[in-house]
C-alpha positions, 0 to 999 in steps of 0.5 A: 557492513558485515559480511553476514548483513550483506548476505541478508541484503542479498537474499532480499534482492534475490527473493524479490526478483524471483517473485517477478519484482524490481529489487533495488539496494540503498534506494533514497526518495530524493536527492538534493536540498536540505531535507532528509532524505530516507534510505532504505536498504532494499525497494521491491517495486513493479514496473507499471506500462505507458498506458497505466501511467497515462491513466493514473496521470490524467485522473490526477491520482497522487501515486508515488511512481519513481521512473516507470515503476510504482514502490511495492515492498520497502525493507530495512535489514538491520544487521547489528542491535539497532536502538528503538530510536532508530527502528522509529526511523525505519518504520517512519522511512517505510511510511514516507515512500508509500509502498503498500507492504513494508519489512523489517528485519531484525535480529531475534538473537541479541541479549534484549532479543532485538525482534520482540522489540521490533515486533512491539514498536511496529504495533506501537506505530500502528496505534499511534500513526494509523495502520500499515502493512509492516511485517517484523521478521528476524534475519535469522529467518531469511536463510529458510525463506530464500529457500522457498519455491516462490511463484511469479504466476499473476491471476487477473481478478475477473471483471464484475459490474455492480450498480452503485449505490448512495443515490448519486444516479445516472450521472455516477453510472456513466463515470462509473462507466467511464472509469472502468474502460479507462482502467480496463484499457490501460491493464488494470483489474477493475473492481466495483463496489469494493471492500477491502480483504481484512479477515471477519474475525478482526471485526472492522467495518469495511465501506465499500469504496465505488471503484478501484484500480487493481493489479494482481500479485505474485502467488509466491508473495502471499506464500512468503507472508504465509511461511513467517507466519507459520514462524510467528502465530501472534502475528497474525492474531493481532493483525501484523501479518494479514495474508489477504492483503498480499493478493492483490494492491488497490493503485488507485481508488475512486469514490464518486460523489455529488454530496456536499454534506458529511456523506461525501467527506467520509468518502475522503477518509476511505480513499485515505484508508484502501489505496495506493493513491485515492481519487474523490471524483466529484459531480457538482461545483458545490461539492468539488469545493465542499471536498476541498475544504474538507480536504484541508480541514482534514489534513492535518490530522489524518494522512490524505496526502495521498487522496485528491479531488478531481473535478473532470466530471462535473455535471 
């Protein structure tokens, strides 16, 4: 590695302890065995309590926590003119290690001028693998980005009660209940009746998802999306950068059902679609193992290996 791609690896690290994150270089998934085994040049991670790890543990959530610390932020830093091949496999690293925002730095000064590339091949993935936060930036940039007085401040999104709807009843009021003071117990901002924060004018449909898990992000984290996008406008307009999404994360996501029929397997493909890890709570015997059928039917053509079903709650 060069000297000049060193220092970019470092002011990635720098940026990311200064927004109150762990930030690790040359961070692989897993060692040992025969599988590839992804590397990425630098993780940002958050370290999660005891109690929030208790919590996710015990309402069976498929959340990817290496050590005490959930991954937030992946990065691949590529110093020289990277192959679009190989640009494919950083986008495909950043997938597999399930943080929720991803980066990825190439050099806007090459003869092809490598970072249009890269800001084409990450829509590329988009339309093809379904959407994921990756924002393209180019290395040239991170010097002026380094520089910026980034704040580690949190703000706790206050608690709301909303009554929910779908018709499951009482029983769904009491798990919704229950949900919230396990979450509120263990450090988690609790939302009801959440939608997730896209812009109005991206014109998407957002189902409200029954109850999250949330944690608040650094200011400074939304402030450091905002200034690339000040460097690049169109990639705001067509959804590359999205300064909403950097507020706050949805760890874990619940919908509550004790529908049998194709109202409770969409709730799969939202859970699927808001959060970290995603929790189909269901109310009845019948409609745990309709859920798991679908669970399986659906699997093999859209990403759910982050969404399971739990059935604590049966009635």
């Amino acid at each position: 590695m060069d000297s000049k791609t060193e220092a970019f690896h470092e002011y990635v690290v720098d940026i990311g302890k200064r927004l109150g994150f762990r930030a690790e270089r040359e961070v692989s998934l897993f060692q040992g065995g025969e599988a590839y085994s992804p590397r990425l040049d630098v993780l940002w991670s958050l370290p999660i309590s005891p109690a929030q790890r208790k919590a996710i543990k015990e309402l069976g959530a498929s959340l990817p926590v290496q050590g005490n610390a959930i991954p937030l932020a992946a990065w691949e830093v590529e110093g020289s003119d990277a192959s679009t091949k190989g640009m494919q496999a950083d986008l495909a690293n950043m997938r597999v290690f399930g943080a929720p925002f991803g980066f990825l730095a190439v050099k806007g000064d090459t003869k092809d001028n490598l970072y249009e590339r890269a800001c084409r091949l990450t829509r590329t993935q988009r339309r093809y693998f379904g959407d994921k936060a990756v924002v393209p930036l180019d290395t040239n940039w991170l010097t002026e980005l380094a520089q910026l007085p980034l704040s580690a401040r949190v703000t706790h999104r206050s608690a709301n009660t909303v009554k929910g709807g779908g018709g499951e009843g009482t029983w769904a009021e009491v798990v919704r209940k229950e949900l919230r003071m396990l979450g509120e117990h263990a450090g988690f901002d609790v939302i009801d009746s959440f939608r997730a924060p896209f812009p109005s004018r991206m014109e998407l449909t957002r189902s409200e998802i029954d109850v999250v898990w949330a944690l608040p992000m650094p200011a400074g984290l939304r402030v450091f999306v905002e200034a690339i996008g000040e460097r690049r406008p169109d990639l705001e307009k067509d959804g590359l950068v999205v300064p909403e999404r950097y507020d706050s994360i949805v760890v874990v996501a619940f919908e509550i059902e004790n529908d049998s029929a194709k109202h409770g397997h969409g709730g799969l493909l939202n859970l699927a679609s808001h959060g970290m890890a995603g929790v189909f709570v269901a109310g009845t015997k019948k409609a745990l193992h309709a859920a798991l059928a679908a669970h399986e039917t659906y699997r093999g053509a859209f990403p759910l290996s982050n969404v399971t079903v739990h059935d604590g709650f049966i009635k």
